[in-house]
ZADO-1210 file (C-alpha; in nm, 4 decimals, padded with zeros to 6 digits):
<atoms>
<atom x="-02.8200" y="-00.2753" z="01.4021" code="UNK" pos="1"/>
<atom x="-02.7842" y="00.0889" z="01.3103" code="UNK" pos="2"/>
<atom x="-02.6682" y="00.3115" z="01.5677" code="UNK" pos="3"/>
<atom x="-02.8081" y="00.6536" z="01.6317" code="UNK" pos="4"/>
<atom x="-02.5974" y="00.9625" z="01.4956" code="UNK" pos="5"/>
<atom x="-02.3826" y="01.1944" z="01.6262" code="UNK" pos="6"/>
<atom x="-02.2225" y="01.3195" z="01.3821" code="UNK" pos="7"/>
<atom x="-02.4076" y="01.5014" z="01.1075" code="UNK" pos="8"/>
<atom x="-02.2944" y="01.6925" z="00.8099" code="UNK" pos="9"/>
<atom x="-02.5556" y="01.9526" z="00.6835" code="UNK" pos="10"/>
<atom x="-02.5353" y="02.1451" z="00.3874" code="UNK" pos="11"/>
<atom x="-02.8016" y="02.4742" z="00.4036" code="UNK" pos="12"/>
<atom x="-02.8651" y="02.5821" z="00.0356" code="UNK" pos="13"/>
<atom x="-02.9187" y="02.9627" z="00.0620" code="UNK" pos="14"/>
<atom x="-03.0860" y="03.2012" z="-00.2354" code="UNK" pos="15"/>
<atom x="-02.9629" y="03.6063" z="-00.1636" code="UNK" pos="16"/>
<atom x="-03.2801" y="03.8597" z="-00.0957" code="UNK" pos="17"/>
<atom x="-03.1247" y="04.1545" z="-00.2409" code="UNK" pos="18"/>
<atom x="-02.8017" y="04.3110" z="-00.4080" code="UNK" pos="19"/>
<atom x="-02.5461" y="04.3222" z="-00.1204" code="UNK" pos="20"/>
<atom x="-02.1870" y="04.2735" z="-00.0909" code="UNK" pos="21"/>
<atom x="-01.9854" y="04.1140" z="00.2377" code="UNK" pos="22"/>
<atom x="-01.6231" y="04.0600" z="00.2911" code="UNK" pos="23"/>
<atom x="-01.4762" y="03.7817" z="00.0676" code="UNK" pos="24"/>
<atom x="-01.3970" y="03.6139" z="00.4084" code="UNK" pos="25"/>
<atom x="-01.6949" y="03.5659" z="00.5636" code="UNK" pos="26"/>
<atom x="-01.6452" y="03.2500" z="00.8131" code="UNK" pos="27"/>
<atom x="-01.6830" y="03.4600" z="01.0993" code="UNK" pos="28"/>
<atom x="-02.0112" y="03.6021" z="01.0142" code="UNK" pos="29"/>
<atom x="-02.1165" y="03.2543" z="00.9537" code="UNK" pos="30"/>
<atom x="-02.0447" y="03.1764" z="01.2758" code="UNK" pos="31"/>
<atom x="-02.2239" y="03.4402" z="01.4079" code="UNK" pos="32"/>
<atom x="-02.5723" y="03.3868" z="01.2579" code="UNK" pos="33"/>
<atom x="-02.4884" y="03.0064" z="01.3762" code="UNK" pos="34"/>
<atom x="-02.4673" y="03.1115" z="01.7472" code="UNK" pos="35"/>
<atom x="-02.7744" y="03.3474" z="01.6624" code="UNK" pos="36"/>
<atom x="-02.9987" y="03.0427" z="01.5226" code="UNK" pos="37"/>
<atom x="-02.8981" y="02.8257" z="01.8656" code="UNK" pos="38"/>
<atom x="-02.9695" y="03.2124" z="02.0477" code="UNK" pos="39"/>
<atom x="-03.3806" y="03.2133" z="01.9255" code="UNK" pos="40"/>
<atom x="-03.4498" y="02.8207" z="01.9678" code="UNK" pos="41"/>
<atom x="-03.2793" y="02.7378" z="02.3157" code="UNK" pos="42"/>
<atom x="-03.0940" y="03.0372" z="02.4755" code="UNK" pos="43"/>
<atom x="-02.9313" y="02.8000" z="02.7298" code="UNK" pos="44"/>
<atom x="-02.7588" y="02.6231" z="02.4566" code="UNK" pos="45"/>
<atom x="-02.6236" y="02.9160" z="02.2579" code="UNK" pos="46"/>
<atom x="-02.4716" y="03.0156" z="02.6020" code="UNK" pos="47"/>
<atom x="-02.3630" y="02.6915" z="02.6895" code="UNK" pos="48"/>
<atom x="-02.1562" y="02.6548" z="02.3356" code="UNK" pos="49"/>
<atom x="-02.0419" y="03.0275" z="02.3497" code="UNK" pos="50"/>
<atom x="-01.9087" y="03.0073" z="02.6806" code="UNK" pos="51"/>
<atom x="-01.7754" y="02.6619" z="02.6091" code="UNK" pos="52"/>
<atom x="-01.3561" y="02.6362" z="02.6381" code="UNK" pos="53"/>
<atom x="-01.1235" y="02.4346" z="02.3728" code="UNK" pos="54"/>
<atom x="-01.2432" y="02.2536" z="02.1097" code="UNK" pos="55"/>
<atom x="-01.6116" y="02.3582" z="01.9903" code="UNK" pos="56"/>
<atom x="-01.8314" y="02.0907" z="01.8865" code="UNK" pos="57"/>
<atom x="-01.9103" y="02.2597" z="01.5620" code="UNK" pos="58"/>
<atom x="-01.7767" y="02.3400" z="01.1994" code="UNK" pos="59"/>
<atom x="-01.9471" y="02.5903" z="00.9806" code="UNK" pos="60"/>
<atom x="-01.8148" y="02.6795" z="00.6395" code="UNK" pos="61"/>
<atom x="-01.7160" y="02.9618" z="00.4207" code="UNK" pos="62"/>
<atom x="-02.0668" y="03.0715" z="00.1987" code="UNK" pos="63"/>
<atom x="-01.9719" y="02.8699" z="-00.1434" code="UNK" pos="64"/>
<atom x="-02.1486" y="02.9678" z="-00.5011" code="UNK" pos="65"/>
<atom x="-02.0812" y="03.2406" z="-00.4662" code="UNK" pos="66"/>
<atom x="-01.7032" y="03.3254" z="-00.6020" code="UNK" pos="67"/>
<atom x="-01.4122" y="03.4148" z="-00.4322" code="UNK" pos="68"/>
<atom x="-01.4869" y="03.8084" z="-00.4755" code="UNK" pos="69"/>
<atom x="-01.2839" y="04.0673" z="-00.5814" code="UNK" pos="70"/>
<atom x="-01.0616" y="04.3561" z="-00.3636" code="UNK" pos="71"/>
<atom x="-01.1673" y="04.1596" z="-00.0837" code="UNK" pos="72"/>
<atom x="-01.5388" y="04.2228" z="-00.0758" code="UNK" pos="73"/>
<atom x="-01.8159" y="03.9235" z="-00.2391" code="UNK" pos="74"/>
<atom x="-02.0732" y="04.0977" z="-00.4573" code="UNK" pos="75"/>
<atom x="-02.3946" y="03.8470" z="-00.4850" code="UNK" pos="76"/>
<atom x="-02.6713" y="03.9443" z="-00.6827" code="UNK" pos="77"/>
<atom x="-03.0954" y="03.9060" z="-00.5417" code="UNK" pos="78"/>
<atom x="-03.1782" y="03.5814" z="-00.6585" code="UNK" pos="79"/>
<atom x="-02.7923" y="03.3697" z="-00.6564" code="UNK" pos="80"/>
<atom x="-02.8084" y="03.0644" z="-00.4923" code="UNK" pos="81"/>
<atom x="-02.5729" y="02.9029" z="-00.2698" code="UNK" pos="82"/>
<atom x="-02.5040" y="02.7081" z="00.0246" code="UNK" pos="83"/>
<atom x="-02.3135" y="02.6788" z="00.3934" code="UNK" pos="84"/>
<atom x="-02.2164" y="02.3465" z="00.5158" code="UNK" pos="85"/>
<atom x="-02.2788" y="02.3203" z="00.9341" code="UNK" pos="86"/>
<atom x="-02.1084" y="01.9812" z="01.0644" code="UNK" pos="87"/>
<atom x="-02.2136" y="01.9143" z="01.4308" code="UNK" pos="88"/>
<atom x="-02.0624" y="01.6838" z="01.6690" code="UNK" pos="89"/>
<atom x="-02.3777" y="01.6264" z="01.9234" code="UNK" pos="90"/>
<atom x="-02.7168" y="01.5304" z="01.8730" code="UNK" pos="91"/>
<atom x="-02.8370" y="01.7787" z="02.0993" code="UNK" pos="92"/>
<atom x="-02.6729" y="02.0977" z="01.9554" code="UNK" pos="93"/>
<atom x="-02.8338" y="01.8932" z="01.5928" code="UNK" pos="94"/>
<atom x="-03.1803" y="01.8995" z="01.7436" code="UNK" pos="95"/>
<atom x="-03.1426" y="02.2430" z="01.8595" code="UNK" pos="96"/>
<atom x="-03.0292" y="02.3811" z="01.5454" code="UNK" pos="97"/>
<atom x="-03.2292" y="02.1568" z="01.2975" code="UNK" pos="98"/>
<atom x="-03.5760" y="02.2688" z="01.5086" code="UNK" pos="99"/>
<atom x="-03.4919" y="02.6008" z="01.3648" code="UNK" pos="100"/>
<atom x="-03.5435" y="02.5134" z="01.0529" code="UNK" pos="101"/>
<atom x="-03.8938" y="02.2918" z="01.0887" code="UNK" pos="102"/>
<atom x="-04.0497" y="02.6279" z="01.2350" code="UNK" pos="103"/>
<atom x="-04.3494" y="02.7908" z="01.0356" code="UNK" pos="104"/>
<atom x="-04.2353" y="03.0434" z="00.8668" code="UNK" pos="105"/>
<atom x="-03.9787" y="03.0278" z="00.6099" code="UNK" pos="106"/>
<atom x="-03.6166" y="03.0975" z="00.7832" code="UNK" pos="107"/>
<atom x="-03.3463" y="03.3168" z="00.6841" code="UNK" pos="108"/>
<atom x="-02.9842" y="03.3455" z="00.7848" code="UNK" pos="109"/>
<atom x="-02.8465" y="03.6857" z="00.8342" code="UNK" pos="110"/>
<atom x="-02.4964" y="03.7725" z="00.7397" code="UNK" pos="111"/>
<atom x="-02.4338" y="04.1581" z="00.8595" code="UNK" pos="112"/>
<atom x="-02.6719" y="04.3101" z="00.6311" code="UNK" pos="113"/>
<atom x="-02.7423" y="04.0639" z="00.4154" code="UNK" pos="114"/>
<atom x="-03.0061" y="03.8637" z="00.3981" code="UNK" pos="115"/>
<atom x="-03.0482" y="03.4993" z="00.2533" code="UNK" pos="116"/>
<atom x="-03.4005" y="03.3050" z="00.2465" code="UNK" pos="117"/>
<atom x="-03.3484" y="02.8971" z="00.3803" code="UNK" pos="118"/>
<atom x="-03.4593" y="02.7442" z="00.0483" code="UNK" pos="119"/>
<atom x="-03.3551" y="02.3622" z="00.1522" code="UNK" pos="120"/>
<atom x="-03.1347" y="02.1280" z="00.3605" code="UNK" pos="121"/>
<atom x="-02.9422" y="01.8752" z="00.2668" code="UNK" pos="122"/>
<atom x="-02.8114" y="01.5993" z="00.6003" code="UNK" pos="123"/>
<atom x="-02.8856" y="01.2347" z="00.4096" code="UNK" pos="124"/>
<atom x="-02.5911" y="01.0488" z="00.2485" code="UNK" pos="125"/>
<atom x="-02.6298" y="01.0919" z="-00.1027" code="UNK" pos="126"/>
<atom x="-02.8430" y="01.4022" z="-00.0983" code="UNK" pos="127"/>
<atom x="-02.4644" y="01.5862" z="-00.1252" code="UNK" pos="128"/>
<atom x="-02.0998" y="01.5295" z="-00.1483" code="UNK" pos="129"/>
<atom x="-02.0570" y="01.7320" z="00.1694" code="UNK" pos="130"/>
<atom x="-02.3593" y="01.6016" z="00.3114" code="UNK" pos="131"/>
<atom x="-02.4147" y="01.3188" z="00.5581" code="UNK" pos="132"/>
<atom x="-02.4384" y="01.1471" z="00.8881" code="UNK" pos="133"/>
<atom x="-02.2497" y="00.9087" z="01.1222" code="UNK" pos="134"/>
<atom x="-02.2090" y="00.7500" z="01.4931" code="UNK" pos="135"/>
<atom x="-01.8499" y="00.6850" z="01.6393" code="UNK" pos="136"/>
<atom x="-01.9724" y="00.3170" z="01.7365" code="UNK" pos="137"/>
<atom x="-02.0295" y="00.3053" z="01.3628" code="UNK" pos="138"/>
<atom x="-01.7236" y="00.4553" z="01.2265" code="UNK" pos="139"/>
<atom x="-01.5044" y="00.2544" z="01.5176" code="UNK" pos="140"/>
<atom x="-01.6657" y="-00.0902" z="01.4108" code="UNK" pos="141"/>
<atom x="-01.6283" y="-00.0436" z="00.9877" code="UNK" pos="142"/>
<atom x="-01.2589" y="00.0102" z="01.0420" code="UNK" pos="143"/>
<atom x="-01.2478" y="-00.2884" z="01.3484" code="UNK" pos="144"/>
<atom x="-01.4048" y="-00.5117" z="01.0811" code="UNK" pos="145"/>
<atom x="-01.1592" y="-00.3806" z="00.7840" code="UNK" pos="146"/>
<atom x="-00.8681" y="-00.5426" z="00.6188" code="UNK" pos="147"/>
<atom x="-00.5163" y="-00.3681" z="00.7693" code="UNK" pos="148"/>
<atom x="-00.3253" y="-00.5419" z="00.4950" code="UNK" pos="149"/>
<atom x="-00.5293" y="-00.4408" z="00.2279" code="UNK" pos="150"/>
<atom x="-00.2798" y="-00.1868" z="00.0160" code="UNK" pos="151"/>
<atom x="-00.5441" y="00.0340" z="-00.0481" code="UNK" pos="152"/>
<atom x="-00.5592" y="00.0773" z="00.3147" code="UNK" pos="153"/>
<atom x="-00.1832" y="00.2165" z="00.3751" code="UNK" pos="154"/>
<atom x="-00.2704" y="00.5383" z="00.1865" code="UNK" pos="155"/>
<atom x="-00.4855" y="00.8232" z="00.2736" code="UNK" pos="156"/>
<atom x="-00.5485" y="01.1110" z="00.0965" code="UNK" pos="157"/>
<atom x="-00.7347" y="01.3928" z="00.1810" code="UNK" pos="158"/>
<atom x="-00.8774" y="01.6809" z="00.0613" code="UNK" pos="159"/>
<atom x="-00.8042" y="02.0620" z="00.2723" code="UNK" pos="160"/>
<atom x="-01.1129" y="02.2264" z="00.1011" code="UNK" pos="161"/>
<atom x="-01.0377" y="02.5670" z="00.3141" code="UNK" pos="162"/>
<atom x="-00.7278" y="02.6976" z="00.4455" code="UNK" pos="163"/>
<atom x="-00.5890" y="02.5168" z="00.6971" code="UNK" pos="164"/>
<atom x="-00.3303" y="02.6011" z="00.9704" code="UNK" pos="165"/>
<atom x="-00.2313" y="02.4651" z="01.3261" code="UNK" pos="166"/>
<atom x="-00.1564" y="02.6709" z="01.6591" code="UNK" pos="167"/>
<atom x="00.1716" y="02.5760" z="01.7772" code="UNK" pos="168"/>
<atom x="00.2839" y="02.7056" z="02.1192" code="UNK" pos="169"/>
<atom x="00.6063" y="02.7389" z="02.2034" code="UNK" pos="170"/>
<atom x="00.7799" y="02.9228" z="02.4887" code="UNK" pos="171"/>
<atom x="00.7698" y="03.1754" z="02.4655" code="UNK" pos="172"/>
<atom x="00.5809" y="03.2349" z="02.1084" code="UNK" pos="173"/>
<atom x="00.2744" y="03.1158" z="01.9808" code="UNK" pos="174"/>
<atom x="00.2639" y="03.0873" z="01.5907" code="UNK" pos="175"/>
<atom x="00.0755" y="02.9113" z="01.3202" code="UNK" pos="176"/>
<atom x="00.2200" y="02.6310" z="01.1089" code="UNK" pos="177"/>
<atom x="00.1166" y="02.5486" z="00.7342" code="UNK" pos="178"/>
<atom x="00.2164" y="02.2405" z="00.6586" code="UNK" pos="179"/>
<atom x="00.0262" y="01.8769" z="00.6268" code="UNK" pos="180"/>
<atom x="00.2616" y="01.7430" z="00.8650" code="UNK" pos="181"/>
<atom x="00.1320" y="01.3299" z="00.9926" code="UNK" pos="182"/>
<atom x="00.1559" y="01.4225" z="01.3417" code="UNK" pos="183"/>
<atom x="-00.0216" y="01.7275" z="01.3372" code="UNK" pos="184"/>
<atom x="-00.3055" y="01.6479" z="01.1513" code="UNK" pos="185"/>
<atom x="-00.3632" y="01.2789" z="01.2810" code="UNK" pos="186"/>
<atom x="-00.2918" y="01.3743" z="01.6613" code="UNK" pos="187"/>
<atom x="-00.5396" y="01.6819" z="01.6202" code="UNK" pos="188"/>
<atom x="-00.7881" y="01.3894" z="01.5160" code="UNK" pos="189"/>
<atom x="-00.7259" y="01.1604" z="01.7653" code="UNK" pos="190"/>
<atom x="-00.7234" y="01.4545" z="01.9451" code="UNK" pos="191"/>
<atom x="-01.1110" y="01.4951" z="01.8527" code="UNK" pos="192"/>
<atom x="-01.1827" y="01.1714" z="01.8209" code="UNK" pos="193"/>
<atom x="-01.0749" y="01.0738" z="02.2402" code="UNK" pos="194"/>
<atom x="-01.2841" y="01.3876" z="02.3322" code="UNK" pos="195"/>
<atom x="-01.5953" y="01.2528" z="02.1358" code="UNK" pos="196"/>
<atom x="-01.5292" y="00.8864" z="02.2604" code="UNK" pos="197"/>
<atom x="-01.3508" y="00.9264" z="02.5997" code="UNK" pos="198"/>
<atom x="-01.0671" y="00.7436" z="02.4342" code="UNK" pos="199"/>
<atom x="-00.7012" y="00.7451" z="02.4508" code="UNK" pos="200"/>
<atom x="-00.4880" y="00.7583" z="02.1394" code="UNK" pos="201"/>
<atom x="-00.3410" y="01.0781" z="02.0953" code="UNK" pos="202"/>
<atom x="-00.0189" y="01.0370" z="02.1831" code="UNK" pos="203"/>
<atom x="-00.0105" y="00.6813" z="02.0420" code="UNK" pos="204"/>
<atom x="-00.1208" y="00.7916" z="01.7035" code="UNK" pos="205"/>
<atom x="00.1014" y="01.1185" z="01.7205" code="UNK" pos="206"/>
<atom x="00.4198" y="00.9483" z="01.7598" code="UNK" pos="207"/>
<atom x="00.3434" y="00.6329" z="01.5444" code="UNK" pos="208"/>
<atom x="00.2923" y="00.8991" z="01.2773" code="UNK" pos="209"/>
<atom x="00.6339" y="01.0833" z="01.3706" code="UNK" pos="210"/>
<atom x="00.8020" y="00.7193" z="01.2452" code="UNK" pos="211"/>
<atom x="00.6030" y="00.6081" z="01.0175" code="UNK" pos="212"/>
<atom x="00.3483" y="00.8000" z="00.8217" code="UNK" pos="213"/>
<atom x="00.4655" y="01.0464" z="00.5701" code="UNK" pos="214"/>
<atom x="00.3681" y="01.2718" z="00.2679" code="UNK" pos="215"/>
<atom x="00.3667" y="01.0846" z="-00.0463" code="UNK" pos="216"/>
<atom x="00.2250" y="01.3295" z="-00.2454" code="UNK" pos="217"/>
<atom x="00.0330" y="01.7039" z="-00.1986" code="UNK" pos="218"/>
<atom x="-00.0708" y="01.9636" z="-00.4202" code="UNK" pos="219"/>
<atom x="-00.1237" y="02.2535" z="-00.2341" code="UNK" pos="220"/>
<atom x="-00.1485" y="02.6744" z="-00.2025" code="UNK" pos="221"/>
<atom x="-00.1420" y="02.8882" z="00.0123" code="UNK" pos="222"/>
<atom x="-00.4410" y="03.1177" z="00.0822" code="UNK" pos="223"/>
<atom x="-00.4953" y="03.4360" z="00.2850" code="UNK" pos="224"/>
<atom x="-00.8229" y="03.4585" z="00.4785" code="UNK" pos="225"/>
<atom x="-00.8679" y="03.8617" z="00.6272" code="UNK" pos="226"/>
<atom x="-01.1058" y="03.8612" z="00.8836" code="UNK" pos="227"/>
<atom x="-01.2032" y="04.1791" z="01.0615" code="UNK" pos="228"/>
<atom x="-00.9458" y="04.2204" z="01.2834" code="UNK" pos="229"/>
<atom x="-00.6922" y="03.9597" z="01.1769" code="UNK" pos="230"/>
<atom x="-00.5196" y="03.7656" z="00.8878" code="UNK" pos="231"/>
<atom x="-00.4542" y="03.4077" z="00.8342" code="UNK" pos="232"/>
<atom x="-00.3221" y="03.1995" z="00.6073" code="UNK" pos="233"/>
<atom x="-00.2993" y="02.8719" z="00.5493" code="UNK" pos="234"/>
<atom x="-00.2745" y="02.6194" z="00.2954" code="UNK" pos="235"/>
<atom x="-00.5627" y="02.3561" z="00.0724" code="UNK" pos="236"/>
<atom x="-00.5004" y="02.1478" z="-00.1322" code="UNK" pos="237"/>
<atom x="-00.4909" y="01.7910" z="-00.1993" code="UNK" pos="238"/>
<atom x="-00.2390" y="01.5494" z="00.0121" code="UNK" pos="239"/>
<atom x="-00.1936" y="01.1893" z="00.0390" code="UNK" pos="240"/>
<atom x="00.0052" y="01.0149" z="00.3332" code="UNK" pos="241"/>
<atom x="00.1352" y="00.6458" z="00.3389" code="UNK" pos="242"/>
<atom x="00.1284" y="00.4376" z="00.6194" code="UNK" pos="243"/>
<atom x="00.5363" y="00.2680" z="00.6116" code="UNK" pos="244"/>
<atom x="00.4356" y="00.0236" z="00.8980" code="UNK" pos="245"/>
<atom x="00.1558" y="-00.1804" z="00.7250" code="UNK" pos="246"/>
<atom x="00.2220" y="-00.4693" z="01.0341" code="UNK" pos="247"/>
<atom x="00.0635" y="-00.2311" z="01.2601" code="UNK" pos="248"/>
<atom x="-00.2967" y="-00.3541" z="01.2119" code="UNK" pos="249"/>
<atom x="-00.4380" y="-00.1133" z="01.4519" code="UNK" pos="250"/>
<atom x="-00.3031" y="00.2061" z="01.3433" code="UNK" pos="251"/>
<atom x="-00.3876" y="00.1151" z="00.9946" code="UNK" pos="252"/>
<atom x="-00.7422" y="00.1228" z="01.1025" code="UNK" pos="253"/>
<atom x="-00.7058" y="00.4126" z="01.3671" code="UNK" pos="254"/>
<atom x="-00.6004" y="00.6188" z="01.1131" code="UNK" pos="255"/>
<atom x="-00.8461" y="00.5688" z="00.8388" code="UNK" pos="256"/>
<atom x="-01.1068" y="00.5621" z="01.1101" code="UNK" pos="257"/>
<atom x="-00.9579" y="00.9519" z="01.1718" code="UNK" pos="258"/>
<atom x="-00.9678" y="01.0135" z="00.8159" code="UNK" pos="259"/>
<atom x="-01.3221" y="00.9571" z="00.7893" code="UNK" pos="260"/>
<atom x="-01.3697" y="01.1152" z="01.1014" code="UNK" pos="261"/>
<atom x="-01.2115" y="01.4852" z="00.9638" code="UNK" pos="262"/>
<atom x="-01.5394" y="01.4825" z="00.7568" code="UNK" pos="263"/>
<atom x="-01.7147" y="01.6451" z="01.0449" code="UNK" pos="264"/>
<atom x="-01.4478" y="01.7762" z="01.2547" code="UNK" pos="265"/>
<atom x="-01.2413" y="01.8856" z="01.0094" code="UNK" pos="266"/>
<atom x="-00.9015" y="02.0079" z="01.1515" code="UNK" pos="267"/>
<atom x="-00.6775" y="02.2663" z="01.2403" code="UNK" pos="268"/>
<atom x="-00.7859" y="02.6569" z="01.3803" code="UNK" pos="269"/>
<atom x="-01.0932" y="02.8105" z="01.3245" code="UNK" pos="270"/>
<atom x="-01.3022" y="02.5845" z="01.1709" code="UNK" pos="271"/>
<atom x="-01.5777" y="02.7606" z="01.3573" code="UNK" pos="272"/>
<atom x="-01.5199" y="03.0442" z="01.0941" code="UNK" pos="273"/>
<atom x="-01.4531" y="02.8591" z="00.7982" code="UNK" pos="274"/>
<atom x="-01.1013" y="02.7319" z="00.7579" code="UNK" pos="275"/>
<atom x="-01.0134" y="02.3231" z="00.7743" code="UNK" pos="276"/>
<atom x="-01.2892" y="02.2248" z="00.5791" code="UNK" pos="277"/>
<atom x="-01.2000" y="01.8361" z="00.5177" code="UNK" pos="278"/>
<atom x="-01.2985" y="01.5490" z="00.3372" code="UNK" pos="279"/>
<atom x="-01.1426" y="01.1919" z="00.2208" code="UNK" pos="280"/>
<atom x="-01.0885" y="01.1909" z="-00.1192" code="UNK" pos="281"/>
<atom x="-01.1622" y="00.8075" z="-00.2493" code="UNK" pos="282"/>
<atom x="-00.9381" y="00.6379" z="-00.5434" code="UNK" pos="283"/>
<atom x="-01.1872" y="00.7555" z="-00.8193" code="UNK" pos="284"/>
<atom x="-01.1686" y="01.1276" z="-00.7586" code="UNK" pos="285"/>
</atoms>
């Protein structure tokens, strides 16, 4: 039987109204006209979300098509196409938001000054790469039901799209670290994945991973994102980690079960305002 999602992937294809020209790191305005499309459907909501602590249930992208910019501003030209990609983690803040969309009039998204017209949406599996929808009894059950000694299944590799990064606190410092470390990334997503499902693996998966998950291979930068009152960098890239204990059926599945998961979460800070974009990257990419 198919469950109902709650998890959803959308991917907003946008087409510019006139000349304009925005920061080349825009997340945060993204996130803005987000808050401001949940603000004119169901005020509650917006203020529910905004006022919400932790973990927001929530990605939205950089703008993509349209470069990487130059001196730190984007030029885009009337008439360029391109998209945002929203992921949403509750099918109540996806009803809110999609209803938005299904209104009369044709919608636009507002980015400071700039305007871009709504010209399609994208949430079916297929209809995208980046694109799609899921349940967590779903994604629990396909791994449940998978093969743990399958080889294919003792590597994962995964795909940063945006620069990624991970708050570390420390007495008496807090600072960022920017590296695909196991632990870190898989205990952020069991992390996620025990909020979504009142579950309890975090600290199970994050020290499994300390002994026995590693960093077989990576190609990956480091990128500098300048938001308006703040810098951050962090790295993207391509990484694959292997699973050493493939007797641990469980894990095995836990952790792929994660890895699909970071399709909508995605992982690390700010991926409200564009950074730890992720997706699983399958054997023929």
């Amino acid at each position: 039987m198919t469950q109902t999602p709650d998890l959803y992937a959308l991917i907003i294809r946008l087409t510019a109204v006139h000349n304009t020209h925005l920061r080349a790191t825009q997340g945060h305005l993204a996130h803005a006209a987000f808050l401001s499309i949940l603000q004119q459907v169901d005020p509650a909501v917006s203020q529910a979300i905004h006022d919400l602590h932790g973990r927001k249930p929530f990605t939205v992208s950089p703008l993509e098509g349209y470069g990487r910019g130059s001196k730190g501003r984007l030029y885009i030209q009337a008439g360029q196409e391109g998209w945002l990609r929203v992921t949403l983690l509750d099918p109540i803040l996806f009803q809110t938001f999609i209803s938005y969309f299904l209104q009369g009039h044709r919608p636009t998204i507002q980015l400071e000054n700039s305007t871009f017209h709504i010209s399609e949406i994208l949430s079916t599996p297929g209809s995208h790469t980046l694109a799609g929808y899921d349940s967590l009894p779903t994604l629990f059950n396909r791994w449940a039901a998978a093969d743990a000694t399958d080889p294919h299944h003792h590597k994962i590799s995964l795909h940063f799209r945006t620069p990624t990064a991970f708050s570390m606190r420390s007495v008496p410092h807090r600072h960022m670290h920017i590296l695909p470390d196991p632990p870190l990334v898989f205990g952020q997503l069991a992390d996620y994945w025990d909020t979504l499902s009142s579950s309890e693996t975090k600290e199970a998966v994050r020290h499994f991973c300390i002994e026995h998950v590693v960093v077989a291979r990576y190609d990956i930068k480091t990128h500098m994102y300048e938001y308006r009152r703040s810098k951050q960098v962090g790295f993207a890239g391509e990484v694959t980690f292997e699973i050493l204990d493939p007797r641990a059926g469980d894990m095995v599945q836990h952790l792929n079960r994660l890895a699909d998961l970071a399709f909508y979460t995605g992982v690390g800070s700010k991926t409200t305002q564009g950074m730890g974009q992720v997706n699983r990257m399958m054997k023929d990419e």
